[in-house]
VEXBA-317532 format. One record per residue: residue in three letters; z, x, y of N, C-alpha, C in turn. Coordinates in pm, whole numbers, plus 32768, in hexadecimal, padded with zeros to 4 digits. Layout:
ALAZXYZXYZXY;...
END
This chain:
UNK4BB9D87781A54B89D7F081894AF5D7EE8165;UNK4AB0D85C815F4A1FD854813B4A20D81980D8;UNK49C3D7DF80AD497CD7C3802C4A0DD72F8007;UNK4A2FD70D80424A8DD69B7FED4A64D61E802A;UNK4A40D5C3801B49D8D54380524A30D52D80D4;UNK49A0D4C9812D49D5D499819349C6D43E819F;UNK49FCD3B881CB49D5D34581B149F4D3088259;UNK498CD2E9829C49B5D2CF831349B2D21482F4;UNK49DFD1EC834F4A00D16E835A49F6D12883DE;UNK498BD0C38414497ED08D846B499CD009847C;UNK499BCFC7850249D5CF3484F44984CEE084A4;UNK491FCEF284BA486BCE9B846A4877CE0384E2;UNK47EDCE1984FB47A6CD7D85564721CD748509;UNK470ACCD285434693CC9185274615CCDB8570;UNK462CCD3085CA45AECD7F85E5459BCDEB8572;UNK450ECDF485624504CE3D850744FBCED18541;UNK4503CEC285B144FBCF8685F54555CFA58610;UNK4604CF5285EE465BCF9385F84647CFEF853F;UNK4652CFAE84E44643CFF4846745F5D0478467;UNK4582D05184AB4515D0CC84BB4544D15384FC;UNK4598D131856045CDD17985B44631D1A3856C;UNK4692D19084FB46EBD1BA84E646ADD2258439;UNK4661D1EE840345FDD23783AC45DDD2A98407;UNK457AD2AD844C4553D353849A45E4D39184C5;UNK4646D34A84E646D0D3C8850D4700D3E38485;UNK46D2D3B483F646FFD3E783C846D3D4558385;UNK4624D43D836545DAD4A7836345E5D50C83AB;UNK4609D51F845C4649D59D849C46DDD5C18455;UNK4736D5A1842C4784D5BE843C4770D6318391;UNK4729D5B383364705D64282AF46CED6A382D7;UNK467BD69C83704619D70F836C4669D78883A3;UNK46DFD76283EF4713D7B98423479BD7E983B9;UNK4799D7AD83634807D7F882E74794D80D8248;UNK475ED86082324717D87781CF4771D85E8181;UNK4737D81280FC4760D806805E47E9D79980AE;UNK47F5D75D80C54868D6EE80E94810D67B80E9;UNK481ED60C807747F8D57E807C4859D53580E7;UNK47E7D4DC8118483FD4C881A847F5D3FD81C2;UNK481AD3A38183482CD32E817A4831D2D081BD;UNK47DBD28681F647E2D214825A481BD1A3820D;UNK487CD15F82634890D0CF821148EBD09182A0;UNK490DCFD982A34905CFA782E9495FCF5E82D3;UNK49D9CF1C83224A41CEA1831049F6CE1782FB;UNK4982CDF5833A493ACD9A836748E6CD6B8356;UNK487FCD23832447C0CD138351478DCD458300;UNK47B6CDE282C14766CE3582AB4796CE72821F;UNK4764CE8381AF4788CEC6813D4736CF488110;UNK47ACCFAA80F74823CF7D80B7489ECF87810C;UNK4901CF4D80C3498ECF5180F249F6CFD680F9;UNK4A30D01981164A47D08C80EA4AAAD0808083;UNK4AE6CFFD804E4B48D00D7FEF4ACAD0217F6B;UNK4A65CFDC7F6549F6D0047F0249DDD0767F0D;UNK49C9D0D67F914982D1697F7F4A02D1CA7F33;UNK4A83D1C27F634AF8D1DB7F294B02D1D27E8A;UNK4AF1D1507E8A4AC0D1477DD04A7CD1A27D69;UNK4A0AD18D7DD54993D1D07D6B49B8D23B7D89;UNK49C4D29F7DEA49F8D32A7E084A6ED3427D80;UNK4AE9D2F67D6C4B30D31B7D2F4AF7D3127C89;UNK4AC9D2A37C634AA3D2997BE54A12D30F7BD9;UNK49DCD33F7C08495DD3BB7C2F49E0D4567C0A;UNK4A76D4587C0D4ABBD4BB7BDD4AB2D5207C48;UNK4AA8D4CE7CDA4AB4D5357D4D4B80D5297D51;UNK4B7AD5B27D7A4C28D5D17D9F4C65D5847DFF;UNK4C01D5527E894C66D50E7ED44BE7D5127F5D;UNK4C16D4BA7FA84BA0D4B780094BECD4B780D4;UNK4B82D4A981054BB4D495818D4B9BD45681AA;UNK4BCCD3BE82114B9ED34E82394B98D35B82BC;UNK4B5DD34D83224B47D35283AF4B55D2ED83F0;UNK4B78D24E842B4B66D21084544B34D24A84FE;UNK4A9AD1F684F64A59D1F385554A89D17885ED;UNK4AD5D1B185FC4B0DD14286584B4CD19F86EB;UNK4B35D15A87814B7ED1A187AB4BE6D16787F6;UNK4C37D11587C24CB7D0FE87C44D21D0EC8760;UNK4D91D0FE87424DE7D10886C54E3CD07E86B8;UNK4DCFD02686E94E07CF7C86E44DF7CF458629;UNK4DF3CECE862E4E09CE6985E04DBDCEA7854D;UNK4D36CECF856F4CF4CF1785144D28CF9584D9;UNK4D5ACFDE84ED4D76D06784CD4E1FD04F84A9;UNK4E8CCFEB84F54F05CFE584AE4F07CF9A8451;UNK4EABCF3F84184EB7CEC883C64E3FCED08385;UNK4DBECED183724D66CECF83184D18CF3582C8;UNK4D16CFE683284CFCD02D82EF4D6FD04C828B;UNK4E05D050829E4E74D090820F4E34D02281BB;UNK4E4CCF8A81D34E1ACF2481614DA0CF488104;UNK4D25CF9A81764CE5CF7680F34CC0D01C8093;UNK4D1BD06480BD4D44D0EE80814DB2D0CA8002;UNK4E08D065803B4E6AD0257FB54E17CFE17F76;UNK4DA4CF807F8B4D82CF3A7F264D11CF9E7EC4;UNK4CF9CFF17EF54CCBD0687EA94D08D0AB7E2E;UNK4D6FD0E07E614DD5D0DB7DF84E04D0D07DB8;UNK4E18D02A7DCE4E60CFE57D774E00CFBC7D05;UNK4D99CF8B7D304CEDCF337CC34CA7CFB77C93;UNK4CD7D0407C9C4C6DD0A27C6C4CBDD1197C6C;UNK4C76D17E7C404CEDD2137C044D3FD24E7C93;UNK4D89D25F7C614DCDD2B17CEF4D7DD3177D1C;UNK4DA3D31F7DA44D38D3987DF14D62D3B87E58;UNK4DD5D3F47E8E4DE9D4277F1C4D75D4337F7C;UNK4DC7D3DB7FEA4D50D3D680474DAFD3F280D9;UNK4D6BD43781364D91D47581C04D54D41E8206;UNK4DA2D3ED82314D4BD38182C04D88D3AC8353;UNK4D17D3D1836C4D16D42484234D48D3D4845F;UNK4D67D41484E74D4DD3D1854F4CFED36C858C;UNK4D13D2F985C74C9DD2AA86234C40D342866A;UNK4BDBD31D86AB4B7BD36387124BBED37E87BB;UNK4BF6D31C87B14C3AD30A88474CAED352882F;UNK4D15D34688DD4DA4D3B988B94DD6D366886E;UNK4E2FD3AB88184EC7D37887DD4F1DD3A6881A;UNK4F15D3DE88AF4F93D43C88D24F7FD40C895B;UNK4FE4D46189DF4F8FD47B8A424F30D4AD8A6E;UNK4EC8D50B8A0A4E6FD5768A5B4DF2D53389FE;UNK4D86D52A8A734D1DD4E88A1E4CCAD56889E7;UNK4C61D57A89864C1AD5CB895F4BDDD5F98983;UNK4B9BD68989C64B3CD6D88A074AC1D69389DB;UNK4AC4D696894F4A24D66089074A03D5C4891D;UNK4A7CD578894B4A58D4FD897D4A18D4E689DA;UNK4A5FD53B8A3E4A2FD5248AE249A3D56A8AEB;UNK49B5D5ED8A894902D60B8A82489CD5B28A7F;UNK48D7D56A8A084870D4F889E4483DD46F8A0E;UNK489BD4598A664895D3E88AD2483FD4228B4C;UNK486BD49B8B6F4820D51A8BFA4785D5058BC3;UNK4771D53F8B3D46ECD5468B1F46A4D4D58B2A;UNK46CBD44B8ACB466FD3D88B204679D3C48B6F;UNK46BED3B18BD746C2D3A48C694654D3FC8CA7;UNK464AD4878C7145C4D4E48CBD4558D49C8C88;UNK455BD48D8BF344CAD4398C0744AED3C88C36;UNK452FD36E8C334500D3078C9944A2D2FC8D05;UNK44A8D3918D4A4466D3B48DA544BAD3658E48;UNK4549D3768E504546D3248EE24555D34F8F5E;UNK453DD3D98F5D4538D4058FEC45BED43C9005;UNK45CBD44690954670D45D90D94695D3CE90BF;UNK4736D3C090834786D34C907F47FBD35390B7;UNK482FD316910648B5D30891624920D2C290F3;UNK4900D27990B24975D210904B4929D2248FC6;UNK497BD2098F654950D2098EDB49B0D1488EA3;UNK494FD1228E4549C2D0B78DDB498BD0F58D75;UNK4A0AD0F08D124A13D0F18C6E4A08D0988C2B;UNK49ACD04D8BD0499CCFBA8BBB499ACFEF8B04;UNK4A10CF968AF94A3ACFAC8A874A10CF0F8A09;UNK4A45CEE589C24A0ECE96893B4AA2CE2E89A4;UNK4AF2CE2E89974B86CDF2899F4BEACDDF8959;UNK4C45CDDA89414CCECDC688E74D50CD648925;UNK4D85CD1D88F34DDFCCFB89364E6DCD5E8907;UNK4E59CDBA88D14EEACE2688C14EE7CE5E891D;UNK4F65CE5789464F84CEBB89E84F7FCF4989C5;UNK4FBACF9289584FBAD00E89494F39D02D893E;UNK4EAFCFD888F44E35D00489224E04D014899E;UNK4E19CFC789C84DF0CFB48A7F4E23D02B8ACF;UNK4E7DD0418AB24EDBD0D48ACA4E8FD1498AC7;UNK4E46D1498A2D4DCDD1B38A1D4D54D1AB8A57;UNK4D1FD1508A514CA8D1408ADC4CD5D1908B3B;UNK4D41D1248B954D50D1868BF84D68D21F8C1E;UNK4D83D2298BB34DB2D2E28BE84D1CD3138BDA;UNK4CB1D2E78B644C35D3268B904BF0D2FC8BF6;UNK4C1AD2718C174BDDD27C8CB54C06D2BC8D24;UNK4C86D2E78D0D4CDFD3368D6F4C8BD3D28D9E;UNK4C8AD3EC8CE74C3AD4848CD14BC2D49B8CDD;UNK4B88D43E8CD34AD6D4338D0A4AC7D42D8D8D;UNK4B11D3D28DD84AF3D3F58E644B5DD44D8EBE;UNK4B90D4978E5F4BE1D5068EA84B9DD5AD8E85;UNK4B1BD56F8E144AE8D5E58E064A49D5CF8E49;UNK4A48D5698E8449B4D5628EDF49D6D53A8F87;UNK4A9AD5368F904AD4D56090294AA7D4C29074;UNK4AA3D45F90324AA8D3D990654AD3D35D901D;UNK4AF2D31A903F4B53D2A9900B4B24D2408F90;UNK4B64D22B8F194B07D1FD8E984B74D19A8E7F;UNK4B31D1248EAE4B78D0A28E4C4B64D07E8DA5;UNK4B8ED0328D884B93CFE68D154B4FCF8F8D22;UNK4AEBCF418CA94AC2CEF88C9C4AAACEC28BFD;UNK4AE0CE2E8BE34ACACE088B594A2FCDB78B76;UNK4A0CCD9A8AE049AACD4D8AC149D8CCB78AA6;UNK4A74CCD18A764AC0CC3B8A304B27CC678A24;UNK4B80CC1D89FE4C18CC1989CA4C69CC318A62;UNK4C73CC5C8AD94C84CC9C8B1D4C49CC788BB2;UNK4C93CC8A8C1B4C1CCC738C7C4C58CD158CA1;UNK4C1FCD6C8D3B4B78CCE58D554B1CCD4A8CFC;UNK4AA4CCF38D3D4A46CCF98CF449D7CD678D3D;UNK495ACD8B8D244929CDED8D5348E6CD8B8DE7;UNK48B8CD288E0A4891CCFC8E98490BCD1A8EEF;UNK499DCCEB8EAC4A1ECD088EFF4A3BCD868F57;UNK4A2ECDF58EB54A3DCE738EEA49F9CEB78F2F;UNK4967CE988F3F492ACEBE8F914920CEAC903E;UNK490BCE309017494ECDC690AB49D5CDFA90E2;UNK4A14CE1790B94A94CE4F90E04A7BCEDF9113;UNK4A32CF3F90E84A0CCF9F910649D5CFB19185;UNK495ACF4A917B4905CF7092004946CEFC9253;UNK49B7CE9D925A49FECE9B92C84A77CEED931D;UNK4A7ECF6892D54ADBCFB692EE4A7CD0329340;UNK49FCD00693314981D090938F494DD0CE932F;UNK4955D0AF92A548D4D114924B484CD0BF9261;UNK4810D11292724770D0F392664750D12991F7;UNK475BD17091BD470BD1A491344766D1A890BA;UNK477BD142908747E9D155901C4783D13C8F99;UNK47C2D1A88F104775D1948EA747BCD1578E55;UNK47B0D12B8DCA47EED0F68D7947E1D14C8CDF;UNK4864D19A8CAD4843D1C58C304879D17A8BBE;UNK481CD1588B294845D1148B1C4889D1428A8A;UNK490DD1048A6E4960D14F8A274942D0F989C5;UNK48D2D0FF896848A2D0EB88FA487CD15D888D;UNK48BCD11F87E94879D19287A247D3D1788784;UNK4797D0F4879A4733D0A1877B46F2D04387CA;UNK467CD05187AF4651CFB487ED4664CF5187C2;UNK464ACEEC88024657CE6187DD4675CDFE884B;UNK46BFCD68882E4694CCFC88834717CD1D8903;UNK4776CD7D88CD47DFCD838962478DCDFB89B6;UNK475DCE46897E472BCED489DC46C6CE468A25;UNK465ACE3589D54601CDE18A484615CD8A8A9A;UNK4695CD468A8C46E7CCEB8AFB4708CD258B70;UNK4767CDA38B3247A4CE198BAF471CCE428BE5;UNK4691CE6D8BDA4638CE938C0A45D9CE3E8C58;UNK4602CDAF8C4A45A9CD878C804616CD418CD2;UNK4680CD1E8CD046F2CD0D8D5446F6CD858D9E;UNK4716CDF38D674722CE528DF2469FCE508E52;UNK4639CE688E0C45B6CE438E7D4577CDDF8EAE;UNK45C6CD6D8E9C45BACCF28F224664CD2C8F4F;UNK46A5CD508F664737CD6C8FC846E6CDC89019;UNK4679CE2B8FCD4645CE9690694677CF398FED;UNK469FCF558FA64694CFAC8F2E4626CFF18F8F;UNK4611D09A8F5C458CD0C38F954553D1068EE8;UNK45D5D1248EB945B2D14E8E2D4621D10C8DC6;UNK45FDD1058D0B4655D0C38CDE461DD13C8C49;UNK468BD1818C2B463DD1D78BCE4662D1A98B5A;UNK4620D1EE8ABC45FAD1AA8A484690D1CC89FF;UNK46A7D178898C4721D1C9893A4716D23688EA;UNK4775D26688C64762D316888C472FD2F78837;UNK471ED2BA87C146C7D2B7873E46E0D3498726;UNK466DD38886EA4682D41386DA4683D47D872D;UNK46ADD46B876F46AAD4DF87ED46FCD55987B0;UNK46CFD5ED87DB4714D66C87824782D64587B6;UNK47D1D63088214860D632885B48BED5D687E9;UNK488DD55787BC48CED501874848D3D55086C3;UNK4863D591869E4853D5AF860348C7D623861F;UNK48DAD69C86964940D705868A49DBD6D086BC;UNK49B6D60E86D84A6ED5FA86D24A89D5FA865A;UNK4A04D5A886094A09D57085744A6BD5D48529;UNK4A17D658852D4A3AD6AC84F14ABAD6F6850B;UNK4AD4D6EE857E4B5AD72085A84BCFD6878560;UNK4BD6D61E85774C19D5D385214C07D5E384A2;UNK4B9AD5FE84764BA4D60383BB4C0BD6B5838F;UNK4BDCD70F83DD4C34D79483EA4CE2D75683E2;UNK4D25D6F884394D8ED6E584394DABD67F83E7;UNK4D6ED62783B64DBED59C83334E1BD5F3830F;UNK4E84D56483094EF8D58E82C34EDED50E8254;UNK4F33D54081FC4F24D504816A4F7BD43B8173;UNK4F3DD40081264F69D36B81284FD1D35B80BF;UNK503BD33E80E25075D3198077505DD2D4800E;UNK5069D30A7F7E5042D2CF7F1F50AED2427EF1;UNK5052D1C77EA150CED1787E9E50FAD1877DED;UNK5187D13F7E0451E7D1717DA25185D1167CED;
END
């Protein structure tokens, strides 16, 4: 897959440091595949669209590209708007086989080594000491099969730091990060941290961050943005795309 474009694809918000944040992961992710153009673009807020980067890629007389959706659940976004706007590509501009990965999060039962790295690593810089409880404070969804995926990385995060890791949404979902916390340290944690299962900043990470520390939070760590652990899932999903069906 060297050298055949990458076109990652994020949700896009009105903060402008989620788009910033998703620009520098993509600059890691070229740096770590030499000679591979590697493409930021956004569902949302933020342009371009990836059915435009798709375009111009195809009419530019590239062979075929890889699409990444930056997401880490395989909800509403990834079954319904990333194929859409790979078909409307298609259809308004030259044909171009395109491989669209995996979400970031599991699609299976077993969550990703390079995930849990990457959640482990902000959490160390968080800096929070010994922690008895962990919450996972996620964006929210109301799809159950997403919620499903949360949980198993909260399952695997605090089965790989040997103490107990709730769930926590920002929206769509309860509870919420004061809940999960509160729930925690009425069960006897005193030191519970909060990681936060963001690819970006923006106005839900700072909600979850500033609820967990009025609940008593001792730490609330940053989202992966570019962290090496994301750019070598990146790359391990762009290694496996399987091809999109072309339409008739």
């Amino acid at each position: 897959m060297r050298g055949v474009p990458v076109v990652l694809v994020a949700h896009g918000s009105r903060d402008p440091r989620a788009a910033e944040a998703t620009r520098a992961l993509a600059r890691a992710v070229a740096a770590s595949r030499p000679g591979t153009p590697v493409l930021p673009s956004w569902l949302d807020h933020t342009d371009p669209a990836p059915t435009e980067v798709l375009r111009r890629l195809a009419a530019d007389g590239h062979p075929g590209a890889v699409l990444v959706p930056l997401l880490l659940t395989a909800a509403y976004h990834r079954r319904v708007d990333i194929p859409a706007a790979v078909a409307a590509a298609q259809e308004t501009g030259p044909r171009m086989p395109v491989r669209v990965t995996d979400v970031l999060g599991p699609v299976g039962p077993v969550v990703d080594d390079a995930l849990l790295a990457g959640l482990r690593r902000r959490l160390t810089e968080a800096e929070p000491g010994r922690v008895d409880a962990l919450v996972l404070a996620a964006a929210g969804t109301r799809d159950p099969g997403a919620r499903a995926s949360v949980g198993r990385v909260a399952a695997a995060l605090g089965a790989s730091y040997g103490v107990p890791c709730r769930v926590a949404y920002a929206s769509a979902a309860p509870p919420d990060a004061v809940a999960a916390v509160a729930r925690l340290r009425a069960a006897g944690a005193r030191r519970v941290a909060v990681a936060g299962y963001f690819l970006a900043p923006g106005l839900f990470h700072d909600a979850v961050t500033s609820a967990a520390y009025r609940a008593g939070a001792v730490a609330v760590s940053a989202p992966l943005t570019d962290a090496p652990d994301l750019v070598a899932l990146i790359a391990s999903r762009i290694d496996h795309a399987t091809p999109t069906p072309q339409p008739d």
